[in-house]
C-alpha positions, 0 to 999 in steps of 0.5 A, a space after each residue: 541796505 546790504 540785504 532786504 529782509 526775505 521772511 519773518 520767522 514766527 519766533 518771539 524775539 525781534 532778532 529772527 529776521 533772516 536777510 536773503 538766506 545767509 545771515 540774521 540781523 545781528 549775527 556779526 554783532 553777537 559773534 564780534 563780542 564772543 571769544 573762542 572757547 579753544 585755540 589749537 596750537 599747531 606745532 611741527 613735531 620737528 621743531 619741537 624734537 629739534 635742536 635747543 634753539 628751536 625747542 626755545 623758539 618753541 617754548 616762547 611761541 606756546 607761552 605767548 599764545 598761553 598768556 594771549 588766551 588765559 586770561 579769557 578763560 579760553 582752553 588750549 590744545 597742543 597739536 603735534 603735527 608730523 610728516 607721516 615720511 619723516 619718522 620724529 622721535 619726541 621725548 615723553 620729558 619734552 611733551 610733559 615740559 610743554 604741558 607744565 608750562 601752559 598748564 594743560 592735561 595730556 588729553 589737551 596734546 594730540 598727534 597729527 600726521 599730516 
């Protein structure tokens, strides 16, 4: 017994016992089969205008992560992260190969300073 029930909710369904105030009875259950309707992917804007061996590493890393969450019908976002003191030029060409490759909009492609 991890927590006793603290109330009974008047809901109709057997499932709306709350334990103390933090979780309901099957919670973990129903989450634990559950998958994410987005992942995003947080690259460095560095790395992906870099030299060709990391924009290779960074192609590999990005259709890993497309062939780990297609197949669950899980959307991806690309995320370029920058450093707001280091000024990054990237190339609209690399941006749209990223795009191609895993098969997302331009709306999926978000800029981050950070």
């Amino acid at each position: 017994k991890v927590v006793s029930p603290r109330k009974e909710r008047s809901g109709t369904d057997g499932n709306s016992r709350s334990y103390g105030s933090l979780i309901k009875k099957g919670w973990i259950e129903k989450q634990a089969k559950k998958r994410p309707a987005v992942v995003v992917c947080l690259l460095e804007k560095k790395y992906v205008a870099g030299d060709p061996n990391s924009w290779n590493d960074t192609c590999r890393t990005v259709d890993y992560i497309y062939r780990v969450v297609q197949p669950h019908g899980t959307k991806l976002v690309l995320a370029l992260v920058e450093d707001p003191e280091e000024y990054v030029v990237l190339a609209e060409e690399q941006i749209y190969a990223l795009r191609k490759r895993i098969y997302i909009d331009s709306g999926a492609v978000v800029n981050l300073q950070m």
